[in-house]
C-alpha positions as CSV (number, residue, x, y, z in Angstrom):
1,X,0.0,0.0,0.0
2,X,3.0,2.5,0.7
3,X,4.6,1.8,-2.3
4,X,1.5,3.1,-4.0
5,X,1.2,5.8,-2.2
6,X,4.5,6.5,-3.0
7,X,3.5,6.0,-6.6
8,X,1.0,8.1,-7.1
9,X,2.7,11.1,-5.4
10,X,5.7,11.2,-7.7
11,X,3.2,10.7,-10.2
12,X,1.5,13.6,-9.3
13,X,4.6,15.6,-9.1
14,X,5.9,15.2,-12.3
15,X,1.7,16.3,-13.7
16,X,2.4,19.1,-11.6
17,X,5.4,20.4,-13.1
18,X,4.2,19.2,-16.6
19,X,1.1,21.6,-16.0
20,X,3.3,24.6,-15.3
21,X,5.4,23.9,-18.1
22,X,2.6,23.3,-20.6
23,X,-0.7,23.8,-20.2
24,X,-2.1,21.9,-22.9
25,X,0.1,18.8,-22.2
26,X,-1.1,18.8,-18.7
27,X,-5.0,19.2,-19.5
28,X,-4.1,16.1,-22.2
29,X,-2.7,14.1,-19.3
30,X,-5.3,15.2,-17.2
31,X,-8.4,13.8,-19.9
32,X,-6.0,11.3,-21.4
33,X,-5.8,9.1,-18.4
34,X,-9.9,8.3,-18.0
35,X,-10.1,8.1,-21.2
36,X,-7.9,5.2,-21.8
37,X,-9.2,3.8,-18.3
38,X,-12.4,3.7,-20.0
39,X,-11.4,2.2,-23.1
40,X,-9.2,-0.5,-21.3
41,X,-12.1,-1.9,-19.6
42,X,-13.7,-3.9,-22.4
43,X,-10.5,-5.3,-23.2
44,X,-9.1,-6.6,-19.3
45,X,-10.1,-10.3,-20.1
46,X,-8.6,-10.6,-22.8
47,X,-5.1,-8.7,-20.9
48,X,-5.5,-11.2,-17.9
49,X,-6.3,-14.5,-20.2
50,X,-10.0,-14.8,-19.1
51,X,-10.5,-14.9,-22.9
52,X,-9.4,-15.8,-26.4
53,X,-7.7,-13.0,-27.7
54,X,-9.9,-12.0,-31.5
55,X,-8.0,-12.0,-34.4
56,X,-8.7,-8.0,-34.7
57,X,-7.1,-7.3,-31.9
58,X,-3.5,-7.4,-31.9
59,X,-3.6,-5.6,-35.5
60,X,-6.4,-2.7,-34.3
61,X,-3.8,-0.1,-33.3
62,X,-2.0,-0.2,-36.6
63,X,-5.5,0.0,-37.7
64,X,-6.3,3.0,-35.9
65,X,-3.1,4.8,-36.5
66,X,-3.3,4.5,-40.3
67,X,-6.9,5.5,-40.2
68,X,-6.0,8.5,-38.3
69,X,-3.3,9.5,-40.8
70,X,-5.5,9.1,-43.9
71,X,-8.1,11.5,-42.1
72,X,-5.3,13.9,-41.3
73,X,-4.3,13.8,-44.9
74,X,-7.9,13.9,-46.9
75,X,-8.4,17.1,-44.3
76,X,-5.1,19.0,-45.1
77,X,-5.4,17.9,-49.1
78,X,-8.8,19.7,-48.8
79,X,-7.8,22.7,-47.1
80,X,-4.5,23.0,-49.3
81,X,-7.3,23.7,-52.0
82,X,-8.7,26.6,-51.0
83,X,-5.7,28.2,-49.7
84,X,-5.2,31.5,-51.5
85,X,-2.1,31.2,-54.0
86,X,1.4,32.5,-53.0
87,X,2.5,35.6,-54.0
88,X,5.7,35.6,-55.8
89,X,8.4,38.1,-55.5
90,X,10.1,40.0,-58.2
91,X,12.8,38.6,-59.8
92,X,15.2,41.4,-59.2
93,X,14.2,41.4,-55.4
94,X,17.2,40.7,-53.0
95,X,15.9,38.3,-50.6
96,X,16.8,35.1,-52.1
């Protein structure tokens, strides 16, 4: 139980410190944490060997990750097209 204790203080030190330093880190910490409690839930019995681990799970973070990235892409490919073109300088200008 001490060691715990013990635990969860340092742990709370170093969010302390990451807060100060970065706001928006710490606030991701602070949401991060529940959220991936929550999520872990479902998937305990099949961490502890209650269950037969599915055949989409070991592959579903890949899964996620590429999904992710071909969002990210399809949303900056459509907002590249209706960026305003860039303005080009003179050729006798001397920044180079």
């Amino acid at each position: 139980m001490l060691g715990w204790l013990i635990v969860l203080a340092i742990l709370a030190l170093l969010w302390a410190g990451l807060w100060r330093i970065s706001t928006f880190l710490g606030f991701g910490i602070l949401l991060g944490l529940p959220v991936a409690w929550l999520l872990s839930r479902p998937l305990a019995p099949y961490l502890t060997g209650m269950e037969h681990v599915p055949v989409w799970l070991p592959p579903l973070p890949f899964a996620i990750v590429a999904l992710a990235l071909l969002v990210l892409g399809a949303l900056s490919w459509f907002r590249a097209s209706s960026a305003p073109e860039p303005t080009q300088q003179p050729e006798d200008s001397e920044q180079h």
